[in-house]
BALOBA-1460 file (C-alpha; in Angstrom, 3 decimals):
// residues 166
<rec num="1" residu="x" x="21.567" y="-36.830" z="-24.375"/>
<rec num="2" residu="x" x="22.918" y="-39.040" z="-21.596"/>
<rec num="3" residu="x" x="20.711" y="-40.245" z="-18.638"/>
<rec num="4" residu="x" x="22.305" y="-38.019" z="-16.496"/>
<rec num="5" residu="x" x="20.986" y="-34.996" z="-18.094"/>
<rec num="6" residu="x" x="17.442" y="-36.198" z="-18.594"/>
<rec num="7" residu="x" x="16.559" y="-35.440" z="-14.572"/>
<rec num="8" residu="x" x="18.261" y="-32.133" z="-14.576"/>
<rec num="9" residu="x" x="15.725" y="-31.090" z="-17.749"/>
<rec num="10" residu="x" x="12.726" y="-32.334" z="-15.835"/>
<rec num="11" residu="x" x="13.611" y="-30.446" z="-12.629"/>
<rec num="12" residu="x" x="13.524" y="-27.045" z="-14.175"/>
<rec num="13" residu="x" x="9.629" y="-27.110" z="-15.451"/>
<rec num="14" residu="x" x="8.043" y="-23.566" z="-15.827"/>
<rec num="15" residu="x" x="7.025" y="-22.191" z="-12.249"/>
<rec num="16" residu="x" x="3.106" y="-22.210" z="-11.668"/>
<rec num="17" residu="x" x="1.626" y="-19.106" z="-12.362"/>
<rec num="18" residu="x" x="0.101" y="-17.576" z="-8.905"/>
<rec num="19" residu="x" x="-4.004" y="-17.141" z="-9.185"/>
<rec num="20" residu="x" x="-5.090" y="-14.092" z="-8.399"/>
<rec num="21" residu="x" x="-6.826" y="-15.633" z="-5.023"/>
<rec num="22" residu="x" x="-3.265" y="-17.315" z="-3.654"/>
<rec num="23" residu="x" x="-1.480" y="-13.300" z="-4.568"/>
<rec num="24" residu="x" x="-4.376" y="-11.594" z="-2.576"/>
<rec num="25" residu="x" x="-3.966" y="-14.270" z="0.584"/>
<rec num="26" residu="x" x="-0.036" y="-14.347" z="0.125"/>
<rec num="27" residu="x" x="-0.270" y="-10.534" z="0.586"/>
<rec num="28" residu="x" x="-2.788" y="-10.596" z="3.725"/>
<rec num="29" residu="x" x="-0.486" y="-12.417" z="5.475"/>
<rec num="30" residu="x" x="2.601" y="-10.193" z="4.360"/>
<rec num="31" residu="x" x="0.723" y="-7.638" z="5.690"/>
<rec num="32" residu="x" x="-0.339" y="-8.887" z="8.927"/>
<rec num="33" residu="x" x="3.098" y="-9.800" z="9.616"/>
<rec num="34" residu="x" x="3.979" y="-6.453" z="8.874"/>
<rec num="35" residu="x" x="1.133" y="-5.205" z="11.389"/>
<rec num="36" residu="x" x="2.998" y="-7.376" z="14.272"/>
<rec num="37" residu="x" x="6.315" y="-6.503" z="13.365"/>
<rec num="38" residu="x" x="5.019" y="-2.546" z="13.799"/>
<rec num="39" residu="x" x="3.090" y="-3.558" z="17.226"/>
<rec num="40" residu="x" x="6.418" y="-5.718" z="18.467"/>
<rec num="41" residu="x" x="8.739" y="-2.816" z="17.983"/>
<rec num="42" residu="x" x="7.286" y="0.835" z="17.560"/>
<rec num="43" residu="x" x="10.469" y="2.618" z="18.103"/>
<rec num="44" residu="x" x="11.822" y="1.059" z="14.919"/>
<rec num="45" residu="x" x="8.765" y="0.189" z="12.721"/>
<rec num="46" residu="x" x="5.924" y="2.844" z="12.202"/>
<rec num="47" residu="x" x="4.293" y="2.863" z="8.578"/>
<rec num="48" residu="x" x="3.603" y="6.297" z="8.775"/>
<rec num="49" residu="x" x="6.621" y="7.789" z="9.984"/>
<rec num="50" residu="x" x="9.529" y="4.826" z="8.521"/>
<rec num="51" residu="x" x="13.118" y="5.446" z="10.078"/>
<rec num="52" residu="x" x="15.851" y="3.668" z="7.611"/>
<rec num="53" residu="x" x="16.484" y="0.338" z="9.166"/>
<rec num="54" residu="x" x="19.909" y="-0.743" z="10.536"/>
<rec num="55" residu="x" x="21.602" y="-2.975" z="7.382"/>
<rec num="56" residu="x" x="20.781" y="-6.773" z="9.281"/>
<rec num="57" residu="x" x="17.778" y="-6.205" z="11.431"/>
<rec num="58" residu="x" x="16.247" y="-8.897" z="10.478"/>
<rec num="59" residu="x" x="19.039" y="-10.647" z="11.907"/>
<rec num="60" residu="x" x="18.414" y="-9.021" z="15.321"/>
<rec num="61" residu="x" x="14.726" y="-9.683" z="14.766"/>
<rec num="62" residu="x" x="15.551" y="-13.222" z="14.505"/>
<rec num="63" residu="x" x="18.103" y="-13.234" z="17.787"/>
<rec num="64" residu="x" x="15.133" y="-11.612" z="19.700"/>
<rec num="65" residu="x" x="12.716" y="-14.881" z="19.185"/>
<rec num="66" residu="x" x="9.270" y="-12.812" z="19.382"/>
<rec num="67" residu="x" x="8.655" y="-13.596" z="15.452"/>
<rec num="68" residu="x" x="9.420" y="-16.577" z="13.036"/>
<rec num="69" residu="x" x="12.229" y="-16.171" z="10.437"/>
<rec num="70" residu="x" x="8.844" y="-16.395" z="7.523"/>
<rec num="71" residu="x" x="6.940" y="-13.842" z="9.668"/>
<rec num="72" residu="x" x="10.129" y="-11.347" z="9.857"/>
<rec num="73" residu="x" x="11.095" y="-12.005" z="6.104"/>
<rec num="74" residu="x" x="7.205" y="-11.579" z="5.299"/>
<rec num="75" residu="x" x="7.121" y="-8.063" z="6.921"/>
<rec num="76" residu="x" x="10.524" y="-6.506" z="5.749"/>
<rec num="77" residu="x" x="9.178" y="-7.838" z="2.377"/>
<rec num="78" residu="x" x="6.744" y="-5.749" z="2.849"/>
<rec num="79" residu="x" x="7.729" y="-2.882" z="5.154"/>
<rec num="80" residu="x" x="10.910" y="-1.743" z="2.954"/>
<rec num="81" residu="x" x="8.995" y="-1.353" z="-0.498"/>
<rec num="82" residu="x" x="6.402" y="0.920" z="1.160"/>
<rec num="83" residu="x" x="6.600" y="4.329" z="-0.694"/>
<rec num="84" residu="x" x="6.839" y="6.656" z="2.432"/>
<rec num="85" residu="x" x="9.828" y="3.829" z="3.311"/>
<rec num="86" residu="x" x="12.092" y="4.793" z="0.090"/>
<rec num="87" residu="x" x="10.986" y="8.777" z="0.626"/>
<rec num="88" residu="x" x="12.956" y="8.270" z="3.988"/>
<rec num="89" residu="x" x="15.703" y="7.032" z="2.834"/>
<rec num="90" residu="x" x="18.045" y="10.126" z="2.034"/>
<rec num="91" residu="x" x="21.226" y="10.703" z="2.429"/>
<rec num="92" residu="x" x="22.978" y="11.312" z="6.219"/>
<rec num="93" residu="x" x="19.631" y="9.978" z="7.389"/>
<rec num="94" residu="x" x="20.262" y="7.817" z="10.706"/>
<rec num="95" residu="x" x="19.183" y="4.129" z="10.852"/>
<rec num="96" residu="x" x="17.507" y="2.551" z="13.525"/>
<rec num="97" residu="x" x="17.987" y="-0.596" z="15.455"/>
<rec num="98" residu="x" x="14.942" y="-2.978" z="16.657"/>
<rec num="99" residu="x" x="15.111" y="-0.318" z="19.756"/>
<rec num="100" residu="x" x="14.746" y="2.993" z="18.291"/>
<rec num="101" residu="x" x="18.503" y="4.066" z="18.747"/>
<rec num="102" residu="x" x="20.836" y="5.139" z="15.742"/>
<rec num="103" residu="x" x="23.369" y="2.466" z="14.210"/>
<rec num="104" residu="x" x="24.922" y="3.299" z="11.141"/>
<rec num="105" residu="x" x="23.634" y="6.205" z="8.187"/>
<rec num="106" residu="x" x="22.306" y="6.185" z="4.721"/>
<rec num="107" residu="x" x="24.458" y="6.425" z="2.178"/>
<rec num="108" residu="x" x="24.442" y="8.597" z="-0.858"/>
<rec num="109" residu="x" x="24.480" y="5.517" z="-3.127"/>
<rec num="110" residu="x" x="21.877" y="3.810" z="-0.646"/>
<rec num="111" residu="x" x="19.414" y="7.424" z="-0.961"/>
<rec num="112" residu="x" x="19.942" y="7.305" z="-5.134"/>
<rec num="113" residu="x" x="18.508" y="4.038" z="-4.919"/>
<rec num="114" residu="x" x="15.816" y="4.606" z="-3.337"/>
<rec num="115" residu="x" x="15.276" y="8.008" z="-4.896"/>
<rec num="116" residu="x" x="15.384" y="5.880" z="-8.234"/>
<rec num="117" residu="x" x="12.592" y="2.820" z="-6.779"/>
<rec num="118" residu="x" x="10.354" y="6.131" z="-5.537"/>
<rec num="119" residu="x" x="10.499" y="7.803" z="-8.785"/>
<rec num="120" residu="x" x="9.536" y="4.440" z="-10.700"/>
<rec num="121" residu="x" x="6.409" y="4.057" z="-7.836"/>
<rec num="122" residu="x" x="5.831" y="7.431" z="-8.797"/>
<rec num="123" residu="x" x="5.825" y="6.627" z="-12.850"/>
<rec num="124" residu="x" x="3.589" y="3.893" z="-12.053"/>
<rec num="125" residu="x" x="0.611" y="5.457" z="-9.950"/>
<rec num="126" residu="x" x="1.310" y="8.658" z="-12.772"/>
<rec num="127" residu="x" x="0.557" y="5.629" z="-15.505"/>
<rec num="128" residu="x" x="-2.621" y="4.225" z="-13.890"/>
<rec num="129" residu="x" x="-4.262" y="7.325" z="-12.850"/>
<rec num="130" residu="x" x="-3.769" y="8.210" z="-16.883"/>
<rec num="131" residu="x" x="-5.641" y="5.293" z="-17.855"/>
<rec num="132" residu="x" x="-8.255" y="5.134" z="-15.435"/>
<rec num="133" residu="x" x="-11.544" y="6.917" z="-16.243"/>
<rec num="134" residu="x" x="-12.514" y="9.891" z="-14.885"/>
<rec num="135" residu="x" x="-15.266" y="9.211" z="-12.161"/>
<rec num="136" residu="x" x="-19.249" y="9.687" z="-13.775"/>
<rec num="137" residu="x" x="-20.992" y="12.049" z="-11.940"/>
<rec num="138" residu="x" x="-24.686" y="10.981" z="-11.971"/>
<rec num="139" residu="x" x="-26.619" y="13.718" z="-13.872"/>
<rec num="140" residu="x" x="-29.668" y="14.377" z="-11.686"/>
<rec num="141" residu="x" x="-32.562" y="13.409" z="-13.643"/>
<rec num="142" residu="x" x="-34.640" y="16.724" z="-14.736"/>
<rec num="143" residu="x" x="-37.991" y="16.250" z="-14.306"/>
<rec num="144" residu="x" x="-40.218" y="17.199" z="-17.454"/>
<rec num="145" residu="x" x="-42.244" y="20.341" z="-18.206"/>
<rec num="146" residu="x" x="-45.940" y="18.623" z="-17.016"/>
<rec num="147" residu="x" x="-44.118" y="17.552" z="-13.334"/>
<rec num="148" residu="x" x="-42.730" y="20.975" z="-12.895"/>
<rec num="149" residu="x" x="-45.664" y="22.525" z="-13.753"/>
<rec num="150" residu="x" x="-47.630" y="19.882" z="-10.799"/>
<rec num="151" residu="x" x="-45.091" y="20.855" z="-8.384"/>
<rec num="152" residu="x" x="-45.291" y="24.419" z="-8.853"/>
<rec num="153" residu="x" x="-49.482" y="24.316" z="-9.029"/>
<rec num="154" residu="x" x="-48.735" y="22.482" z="-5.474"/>
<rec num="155" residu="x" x="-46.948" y="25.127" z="-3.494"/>
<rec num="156" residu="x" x="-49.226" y="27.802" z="-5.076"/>
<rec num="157" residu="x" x="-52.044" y="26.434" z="-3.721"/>
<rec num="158" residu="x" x="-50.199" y="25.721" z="-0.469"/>
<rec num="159" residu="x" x="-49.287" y="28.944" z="-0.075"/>
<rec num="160" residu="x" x="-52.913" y="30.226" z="-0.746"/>
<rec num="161" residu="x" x="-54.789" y="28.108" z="1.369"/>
<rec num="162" residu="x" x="-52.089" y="29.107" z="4.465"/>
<rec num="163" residu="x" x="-53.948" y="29.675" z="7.128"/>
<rec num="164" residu="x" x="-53.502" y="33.637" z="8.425"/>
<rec num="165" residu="x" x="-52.640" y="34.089" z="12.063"/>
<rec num="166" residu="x" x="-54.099" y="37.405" z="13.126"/>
């Protein structure tokens, strides 16, 4: 091994390993950019009800100078893997510019794609409802023969010592 080698080995180390607390605040903010992107341009971005998105908004987003090129990249991140995103996506379907209006169509290779990453989201929440649990119900404790027998001994005599209206 020559010298000149020996840096390029130590540059490629194995990537750090993301805790569990730096995923959960890397995702916050991936969502709170998506929040603003939604606020900054409703005609375009709505959660709820996605439109397909013009091929290089983020692009426009970026010309338009209301978010940061980390912020945009954070919410299309975001925005474009959302489930009711890919079951929009079908073919003939109009895109949508930052402004609401139509430039440009899905295609049918563009709706198989998505039909394929909605399928696997699909295959996934199938797989982890299978292994999850089915919720306890708490069994209401039944009270034992000498309480029920108290209880009953109480209304009876609460019913017999009623006074009468006459």
């Amino acid at each position: 091994m020559t010298e000149q080698n020996a840096p390029e080995t130590q540059d490629k180390a194995p990537a750090k390993k993301k805790t569990e607390a730096q995923r959960k605040k890397e995702f916050e903010a991936n969502r709170k950019a998506m929040e603003e992107l939604c606020e900054l341009y409703p005609e375009a971005f709505n959660p709820r009800q996605p439109k397909p998105l013009k091929i290089g908004i983020h692009e426009d987003l970026a010309a338009d100078e209301k978010l940061s090129k980390t912020r945009i990249r954070r919410a299309l991140n975001v925005y474009v893997r959302l489930r009711s995103y890919y079951a929009c996506m079908t073919e003939g379907t109009d895109r949508v510019n930052i402004d609401g209006t139509p430039a440009g169509t899905v295609t049918a290779e563009e709706a198989g794609h998505a039909k394929e990453k909605l399928d696997a989201i699909d295959k996934r929440r199938a797989e982890r409802n299978k292994n999850k649990p089915a919720p306890k119900r708490k069994a209401k404790p039944q009270p034992n023969k000498q309480v029920k027998e108290q209880r009953m001994q109480k209304k009876l005599e609460a019913l017999v010592n009623k006074p009468k209206n006459d």
